[in-house]
N, C-alpha and C positions, 0 to 999 in steps of 0.2 A: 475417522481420523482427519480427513480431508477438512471436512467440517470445522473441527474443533481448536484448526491450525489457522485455518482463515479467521474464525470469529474477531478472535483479540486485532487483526489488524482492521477488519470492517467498522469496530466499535472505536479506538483509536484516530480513525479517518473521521469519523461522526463525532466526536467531542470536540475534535480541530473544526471541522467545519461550524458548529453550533456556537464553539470560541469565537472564530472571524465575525461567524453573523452578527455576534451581539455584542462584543467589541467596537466593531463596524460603526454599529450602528447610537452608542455611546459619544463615537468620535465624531460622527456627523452629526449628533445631534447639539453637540459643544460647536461646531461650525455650524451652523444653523445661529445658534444665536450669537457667534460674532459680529457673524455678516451682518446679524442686521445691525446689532451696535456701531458696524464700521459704515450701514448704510446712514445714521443720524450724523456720524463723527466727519465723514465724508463730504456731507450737505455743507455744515459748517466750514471746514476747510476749503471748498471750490469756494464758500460766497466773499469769506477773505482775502482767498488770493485773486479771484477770477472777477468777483462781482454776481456776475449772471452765469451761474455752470447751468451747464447741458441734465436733462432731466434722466436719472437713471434706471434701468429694468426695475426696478423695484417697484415705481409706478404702475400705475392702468396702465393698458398698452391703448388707450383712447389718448388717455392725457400723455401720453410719449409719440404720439404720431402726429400731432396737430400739426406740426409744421411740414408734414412730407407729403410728396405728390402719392396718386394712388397709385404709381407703376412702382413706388418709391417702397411703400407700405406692402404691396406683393410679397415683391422681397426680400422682405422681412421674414425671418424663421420664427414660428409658432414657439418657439423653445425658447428663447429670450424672455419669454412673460410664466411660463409654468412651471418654473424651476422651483421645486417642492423647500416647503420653510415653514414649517408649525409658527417662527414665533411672528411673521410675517402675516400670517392670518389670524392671528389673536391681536391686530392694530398694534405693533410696537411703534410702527412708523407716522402715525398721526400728529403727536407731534411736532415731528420736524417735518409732517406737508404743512401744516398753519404755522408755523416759523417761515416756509419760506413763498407762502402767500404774502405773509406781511413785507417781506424784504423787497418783492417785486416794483416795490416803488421807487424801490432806492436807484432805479437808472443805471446800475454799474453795467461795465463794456469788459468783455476779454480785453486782458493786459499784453498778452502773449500768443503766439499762435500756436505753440504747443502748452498742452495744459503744464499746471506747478509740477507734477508729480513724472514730468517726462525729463528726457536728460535731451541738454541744452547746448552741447560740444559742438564743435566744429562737425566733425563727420555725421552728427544726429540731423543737422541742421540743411547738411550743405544741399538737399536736394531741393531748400526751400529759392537759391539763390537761381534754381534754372527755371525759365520762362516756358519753357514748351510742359514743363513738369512730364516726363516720359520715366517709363520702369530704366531701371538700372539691368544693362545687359551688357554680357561677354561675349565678345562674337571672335572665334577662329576661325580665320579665314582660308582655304585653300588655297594650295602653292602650285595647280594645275587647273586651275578655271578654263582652259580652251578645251577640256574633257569634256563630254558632252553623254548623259547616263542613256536607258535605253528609253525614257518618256521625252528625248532635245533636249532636255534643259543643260544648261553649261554645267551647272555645279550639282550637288544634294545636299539639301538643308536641311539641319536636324534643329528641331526645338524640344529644349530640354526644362521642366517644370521643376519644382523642389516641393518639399511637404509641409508641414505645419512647423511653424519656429527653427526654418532652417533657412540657406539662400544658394544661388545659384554657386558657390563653393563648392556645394554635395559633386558636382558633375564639374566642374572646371578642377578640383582637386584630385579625383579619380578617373573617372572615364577619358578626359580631353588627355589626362597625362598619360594614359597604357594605351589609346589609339595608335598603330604601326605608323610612321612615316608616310607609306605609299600608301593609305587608308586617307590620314588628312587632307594629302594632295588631292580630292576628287571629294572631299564635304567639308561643308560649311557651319561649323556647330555654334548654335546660339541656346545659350542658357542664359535664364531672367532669373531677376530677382521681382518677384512676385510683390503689388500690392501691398506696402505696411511689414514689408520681410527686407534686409540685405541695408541698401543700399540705395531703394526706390522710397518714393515718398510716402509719405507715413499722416495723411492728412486728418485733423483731430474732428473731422465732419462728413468724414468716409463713414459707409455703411459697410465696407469691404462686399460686396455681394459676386454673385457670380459673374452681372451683366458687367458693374465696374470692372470686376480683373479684366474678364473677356476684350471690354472696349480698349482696356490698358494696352494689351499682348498685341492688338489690332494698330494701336496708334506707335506702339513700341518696335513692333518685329513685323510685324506681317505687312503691312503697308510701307513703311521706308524701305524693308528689304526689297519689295515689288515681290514677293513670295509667291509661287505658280501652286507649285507643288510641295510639300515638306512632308519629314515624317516626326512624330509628337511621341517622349520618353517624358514619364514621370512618377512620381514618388510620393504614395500614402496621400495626403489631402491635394493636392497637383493633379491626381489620377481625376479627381471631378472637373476639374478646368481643361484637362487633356479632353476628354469626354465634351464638356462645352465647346470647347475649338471645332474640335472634328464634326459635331453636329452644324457648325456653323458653315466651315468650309468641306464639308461633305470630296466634293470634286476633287479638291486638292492635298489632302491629307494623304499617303502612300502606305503608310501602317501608325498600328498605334502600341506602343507598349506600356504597360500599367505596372509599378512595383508596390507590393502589399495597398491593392485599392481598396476603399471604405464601401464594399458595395452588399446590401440586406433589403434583398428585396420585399415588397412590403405596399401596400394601398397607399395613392399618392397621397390621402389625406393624414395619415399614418408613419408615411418614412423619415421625416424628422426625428418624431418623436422614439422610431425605433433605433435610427441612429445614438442618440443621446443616452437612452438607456441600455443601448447594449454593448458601446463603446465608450462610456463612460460611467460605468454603473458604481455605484458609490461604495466602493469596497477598499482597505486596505492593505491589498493584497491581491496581484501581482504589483510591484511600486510604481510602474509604467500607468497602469491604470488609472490608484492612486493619485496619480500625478494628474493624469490626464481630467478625473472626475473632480477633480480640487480646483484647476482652473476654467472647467464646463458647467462645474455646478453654481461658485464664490465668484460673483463680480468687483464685490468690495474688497474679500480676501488674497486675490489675482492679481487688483490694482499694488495691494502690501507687497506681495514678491515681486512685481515690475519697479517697482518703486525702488528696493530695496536693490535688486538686481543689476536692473537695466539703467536706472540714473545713475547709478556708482560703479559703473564697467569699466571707467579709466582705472580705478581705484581695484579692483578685482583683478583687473589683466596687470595691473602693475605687480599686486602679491604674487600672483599667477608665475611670472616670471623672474620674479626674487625667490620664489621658493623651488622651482624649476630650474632657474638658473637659464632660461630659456631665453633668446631674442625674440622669436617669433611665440602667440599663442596658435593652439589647433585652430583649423577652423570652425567644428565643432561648438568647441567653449563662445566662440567669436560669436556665433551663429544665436546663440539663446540670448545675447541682450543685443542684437539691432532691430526693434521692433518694441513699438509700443504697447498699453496694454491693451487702449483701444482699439490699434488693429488685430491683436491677438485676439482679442474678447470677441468681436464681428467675426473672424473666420473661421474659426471653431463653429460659432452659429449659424452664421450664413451662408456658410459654405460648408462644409463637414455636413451638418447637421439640415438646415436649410436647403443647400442643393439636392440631398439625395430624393428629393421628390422629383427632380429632374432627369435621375438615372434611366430610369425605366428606358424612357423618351428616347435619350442618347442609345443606347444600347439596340434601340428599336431601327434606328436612322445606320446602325452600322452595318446593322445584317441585312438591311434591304441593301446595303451599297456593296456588302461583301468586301469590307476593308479586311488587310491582314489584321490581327491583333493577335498577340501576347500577355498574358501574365504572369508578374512572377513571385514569388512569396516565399520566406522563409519558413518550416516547420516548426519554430517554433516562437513564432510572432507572437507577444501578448497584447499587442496595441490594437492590431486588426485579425479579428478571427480566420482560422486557414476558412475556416466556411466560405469566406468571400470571394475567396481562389473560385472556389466548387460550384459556387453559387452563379459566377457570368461564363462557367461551362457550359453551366443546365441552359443558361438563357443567350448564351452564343456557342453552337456544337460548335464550331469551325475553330472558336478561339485556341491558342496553345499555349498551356497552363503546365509552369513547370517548378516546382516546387524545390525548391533549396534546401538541404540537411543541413540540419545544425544551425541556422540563422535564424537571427531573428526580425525585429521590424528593423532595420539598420543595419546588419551585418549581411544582409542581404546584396546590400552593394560594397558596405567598410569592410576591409579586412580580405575581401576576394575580389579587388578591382578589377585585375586580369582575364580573372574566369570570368566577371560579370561581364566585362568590354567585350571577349570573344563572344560571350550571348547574344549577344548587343549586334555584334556583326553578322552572325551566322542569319539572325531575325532578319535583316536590312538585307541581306544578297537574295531572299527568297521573296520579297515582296516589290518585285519588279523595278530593281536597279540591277545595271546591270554589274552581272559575279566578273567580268573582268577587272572591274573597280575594287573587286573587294582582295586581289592578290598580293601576297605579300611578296 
């Protein structure tokens, strides 16, 4: 009887499943040949407006590198050129490369320092007006700096990272606002806005790579602040620059805590490529995913939603708020159009995808140091598998992994500020500050 009650739902789940696949795989395969249509339409359009546009993945990865040094071409992620296209390998794009051999003569110069297809506002703009060009950071300052924790230092300084198409709002909007009074008084929180995200420059000749961020956070926060010591908090794609930092400044890092990190361990010549396909696998379903494999997979299709999106975000936030009724937009919504598509498209690669060869490494450098670490993750994350909680258990015993009911990649911190902040402090009194600083 057992048997004969289960059948009909075993068979049920197996038609659904054998549905998605070949659904799936219908729909991708319709995007497969947009792209490349949008790869010809595309060519066209930069030689009109631009003159001389920049050579796109679609290319040899020979004839897309010519112009980069060889520390340049490192890192580069293997994933940028293997991105699967039937109609790609049957020469659709021939064509328009002997099109724009012939054009090469014509001398044309960039008109603009942002490409046509980027939005051109004031606030898109304005980081081009600063000379030093530095990340865009929030610094709250303590109202008790003569405190001195139990390593001398006057203050404790928290850097706070963000994740992929988000900006240092995530943590100035939640944590900095549910920190107690007599918590602030004694740290120093600084959250960035990360490379080609927020508020920071968004340059159309960035590779976005891990060394770039890294030098960024260095010439941005760690060197002006004169930083001894700090401890490093961040979030989904953050989690691999948290990991770069603390490999860099070993000595000085005090803990590190990671939310829903991208981490699949895997042969270094191998982790890219497993990243790419296991977090972004081309399915349409869960929509998170979806979403995610739409703009990891479609470089020309990616550029259509920035375009569409992110140049016309005056115009979004204004309906936004007419149909709202709203003065302010979330920061949220705010968050998905400051960023171009080119730095979108590099950090997905480069970093997601491309660092995780570098995981191992990091991880290796922690436990010889015996840093605290944390991580924390929602059960029911669809963006990053719980596996990756599980996964820098196995490969850090010491770490403390503590998993969230009911959340997911985001709700993790949205929606439970307070309980996440109290996490947040409990972590920080145990890794060698001192717990009188942490009374309320």
């Amino acid at each position: 009887m057992p048997a004969a009650t289960t059948y009909p739902g075993k068979w049920a789940r197996k038609c659904a499943t054998n549905f998605h696949t070949v659904l799936s795989f219908i729909v991708f395969l319709f995007l497969d040949f947009l792209e490349t249509l949008l790869c010809v339409i595309f060519r066209y359009l930069d030689e009109c407006f631009e003159g001389n546009p920049p050579h796109c993945y679609c290319d040899q990865k020979k004839k897309r590198e010519q112009k980069l040094c060889e520390e340049e071409k490192n890192e580069l992620s293997e994933t940028l050129y293997v991105r699967k296209n039937v109609f790609r390998k049957m020469g659709f794009l021939g064509f328009a490369r002997k099109y724009e051999e012939c054009m090469k003569t014509s001398g044309g110069q960039l008109k603009n320092m942002n490409r046509w297809s980027d939005c051109v506002c004031e606030s898109c703009v304005s980081w081009t007006m600063n000379d030093d060009n530095k990340l865009h950071v929030v610094v709250k300052e303590p109202s008790q700096a003569s405190v001195k924790d139990s390593t001398g230092n006057l203050i404790v300084n928290m850097i706070f990272l963000h994740g992929f198409i988000s900006s240092s709002s995530l943590w100035t909007e939640t944590v900095f606002l549910n920190l107690s009074k007599s918590v602030k008084g004694y740290y120093r929180l600084i959250s960035v806005d990360l490379l080609g995200f927020g508020n920071s420059p968004k340059p159309r000749d960035g590779l976005y790579t891990l060394r770039e961020r890294l030098d960024m956070i260095e010439k941005s926060v760690i060197c002006p602040f004169e930083l001894k010591s700090f401890h490093v908090i961040a979030h989904s794609m953050g989690c691999t620059i948290a990991l770069a930092v603390y490999a860099k400044y070993a000595k000085s890092v005090k803990s590190v805590i990671l939310v829903a990190s991208p981490y699949l361990p895997s042969l270094k010549d191998e982790a890219s490529f497993t990243v790419l396909n296991r977090l972004t696998d081309r399915r349409l379903w869960p929509p998170l995913l979806f979403g995610s494999s739409f703009m990891s997979w479609y470089e020309h299709l990616g550029l259509c939603v920035c375009f569409v999106i992110c140049r016309n975000h005056n115009i979004w936030e204004s309906m936004f708020k007419l149909h709202t009724r709203r003065r302010e937009v979330h920061f949220m919504i705010m968050d998905l159009t400051k960023h171009t598509h080119h730095s979108v498209w590099h950090s997905m690669h480069n970093v997601v995808c491309g660092g995780a060869k570098y995981v191992e490494y990091y991880l290796n450098t922690l436990i010889e140091h015996r840093i605290k670490m944390c991580v924390i993750q929602g059960d029911q994350d669809d963006v990053k598998p719980l596996e990756c909680s599980i996964n820098i258990k196995k490969k850090v015993p010491d770490a403390e992994v503590c998993i969230t009911s009911n959340a997911d990649h985001r709700t993790a911190i949205l929606g439970r500020e307070k309980e996440f902040t109290r996490s947040l402090k409990r972590i920080w009194s145990s890794s060698s500050v001192d717990t009188n600083t942490m009374q309320e």
